[in-house]
C-alpha positions in Angstrom: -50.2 14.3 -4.9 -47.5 16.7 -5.8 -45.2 15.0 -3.5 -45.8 11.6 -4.8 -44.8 12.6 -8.1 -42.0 14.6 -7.2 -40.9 11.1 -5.6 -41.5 9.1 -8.1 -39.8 11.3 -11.0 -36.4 11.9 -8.5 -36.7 8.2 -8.5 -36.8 7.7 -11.8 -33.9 10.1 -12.3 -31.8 8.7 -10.4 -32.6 4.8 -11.4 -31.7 6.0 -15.0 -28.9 7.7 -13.9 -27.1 4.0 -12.7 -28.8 2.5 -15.8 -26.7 4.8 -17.5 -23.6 4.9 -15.7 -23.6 1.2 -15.9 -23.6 1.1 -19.8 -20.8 3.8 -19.6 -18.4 1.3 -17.9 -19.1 -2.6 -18.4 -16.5 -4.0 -15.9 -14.3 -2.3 -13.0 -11.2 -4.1 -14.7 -11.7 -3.1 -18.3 -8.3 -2.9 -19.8 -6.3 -4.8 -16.9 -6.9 -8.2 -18.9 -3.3 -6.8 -21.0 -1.4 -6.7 -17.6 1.3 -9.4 -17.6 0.5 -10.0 -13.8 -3.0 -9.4 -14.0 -3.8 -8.8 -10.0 -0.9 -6.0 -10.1 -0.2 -2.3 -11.9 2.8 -1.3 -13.6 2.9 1.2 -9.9 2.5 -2.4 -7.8 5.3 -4.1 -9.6 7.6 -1.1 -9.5 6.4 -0.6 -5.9 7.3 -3.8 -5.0 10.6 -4.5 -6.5 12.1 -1.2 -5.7 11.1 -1.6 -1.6 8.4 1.3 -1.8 6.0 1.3 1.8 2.9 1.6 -0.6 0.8 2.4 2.4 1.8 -0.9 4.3 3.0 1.4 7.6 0.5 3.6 7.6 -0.8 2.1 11.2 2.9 3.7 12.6 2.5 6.6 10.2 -0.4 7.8 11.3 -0.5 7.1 14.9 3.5 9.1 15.6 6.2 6.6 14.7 8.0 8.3 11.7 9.2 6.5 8.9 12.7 6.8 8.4 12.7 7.5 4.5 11.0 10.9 6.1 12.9 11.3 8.7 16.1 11.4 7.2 14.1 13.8 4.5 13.2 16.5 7.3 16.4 15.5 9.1 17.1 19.4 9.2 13.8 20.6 10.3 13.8 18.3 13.3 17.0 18.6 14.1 18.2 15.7 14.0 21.8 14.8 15.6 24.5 12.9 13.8 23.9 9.6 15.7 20.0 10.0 15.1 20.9 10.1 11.5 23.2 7.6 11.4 20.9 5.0 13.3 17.8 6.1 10.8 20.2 5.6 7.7 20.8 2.1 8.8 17.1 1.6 10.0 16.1 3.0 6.3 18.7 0.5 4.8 18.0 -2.5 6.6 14.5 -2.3 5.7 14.8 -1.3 2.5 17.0 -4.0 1.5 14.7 -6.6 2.8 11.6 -4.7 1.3 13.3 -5.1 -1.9 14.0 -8.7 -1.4 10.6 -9.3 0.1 8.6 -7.4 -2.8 10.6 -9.2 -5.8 9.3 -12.5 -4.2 5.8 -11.4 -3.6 5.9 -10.6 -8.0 7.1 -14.0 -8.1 4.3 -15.5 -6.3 1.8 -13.2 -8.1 3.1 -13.9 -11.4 3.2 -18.1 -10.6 -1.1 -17.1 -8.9 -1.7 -15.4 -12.9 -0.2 -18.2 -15.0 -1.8 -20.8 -12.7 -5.0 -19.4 -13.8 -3.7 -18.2 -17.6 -2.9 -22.1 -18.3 -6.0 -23.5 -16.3 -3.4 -25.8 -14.2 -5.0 -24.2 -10.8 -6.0 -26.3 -8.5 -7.8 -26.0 -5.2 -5.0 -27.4 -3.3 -2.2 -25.1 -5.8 -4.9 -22.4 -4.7 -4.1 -22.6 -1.4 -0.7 -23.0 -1.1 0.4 -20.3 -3.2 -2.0 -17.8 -1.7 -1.0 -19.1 1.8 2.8 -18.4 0.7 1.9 -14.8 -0.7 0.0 -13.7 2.5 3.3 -15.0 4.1 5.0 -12.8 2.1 2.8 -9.8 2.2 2.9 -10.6 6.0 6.8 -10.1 6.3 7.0 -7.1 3.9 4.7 -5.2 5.9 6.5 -6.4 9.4 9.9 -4.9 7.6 8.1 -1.7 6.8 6.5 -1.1 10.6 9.5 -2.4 12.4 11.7 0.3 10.6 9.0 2.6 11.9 8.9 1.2 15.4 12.6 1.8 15.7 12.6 5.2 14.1 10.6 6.3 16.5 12.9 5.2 19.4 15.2 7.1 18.6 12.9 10.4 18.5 12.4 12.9 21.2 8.9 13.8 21.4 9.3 17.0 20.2 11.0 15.3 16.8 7.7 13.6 16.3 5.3 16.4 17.3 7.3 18.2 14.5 7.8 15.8 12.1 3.6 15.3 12.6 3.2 18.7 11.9 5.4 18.7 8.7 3.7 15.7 7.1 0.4 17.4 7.0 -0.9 14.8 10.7 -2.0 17.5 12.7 -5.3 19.8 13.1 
């Protein structure tokens, strides 16, 4: 019997606890509703317009291709030669320039997605074609991102990527 109570008050505890914790905060999104592109931060926009990887390599990252922001930032502790520096520079700008380019249209195509909804002009058919065009665009920006990673690493001995691994926090 002393069981069955204990049960039922841990029960009861924690069913008032979510009760509670869902009076605390009405709505996940509470405050976005002021953002000028509602479906992006102040971080996202900045993110995208300045060419920022925001996570969209972290397949290469995290499975030994360096990024070449990174690279060229522990260029000293692995060594690297002038030609491996050079090629990673130009790797770094290439994809940063598109990444710039890239990002400023996918703000576009988020901002044209918010006032579609903001005026109630969306359509089904506007629906799909601008989300078809922004997962085309996300697409390509994260392609720029993993290529430069893919190339980076070519030009790595595997001892430059078991130490840059070890520098960025990847191994056990």
């Amino acid at each position: 019997m002393q069981k069955a109570a204990f049960f039922i008050l841990a029960a009861g505890l924690l069913f008032s606890g979510n009760v509670l914790a869902q009076h605390q905060h009405p709505a996940p999104y509470a405050g976005e509703q002021s953002r000028s592109i509602k479906a992006l931060s102040a971080a996202d926009v900045d993110g995208y317009l300045n060419g920022r990887g925001m996570g969209l390599a972290k397949a290469a990252e995290l499975n030994g291709y360096p990024g070449p922001m990174h690279a060229l930032e522990l260029g000293e502790k692995l060594k690297l030669t002038a030609n491996q520096k050079a090629d990673i520079q130009q790797f770094f700008d290439r994809m940063h320039e598109e990444a710039v380019r890239l990002g400023k249209q996918v703000v576009e195509k988020e901002t044209s997605l918010d006032r579609q909804f903001a005026t109630r002009e969306v359509t089904p058919g506007s629906l799909e074609k601008t989300l078809a065009e922004l997962a085309d665009l996300q697409a390509r920006l994260r392609q720029t991102h993993l290529q430069a990673h893919l190339a980076t690493r070519r030009v790595l001995s595997d001892e430059q990527v078991t130490a840059y691994n070890q520098l960025r926090g990847y191994t056990k």
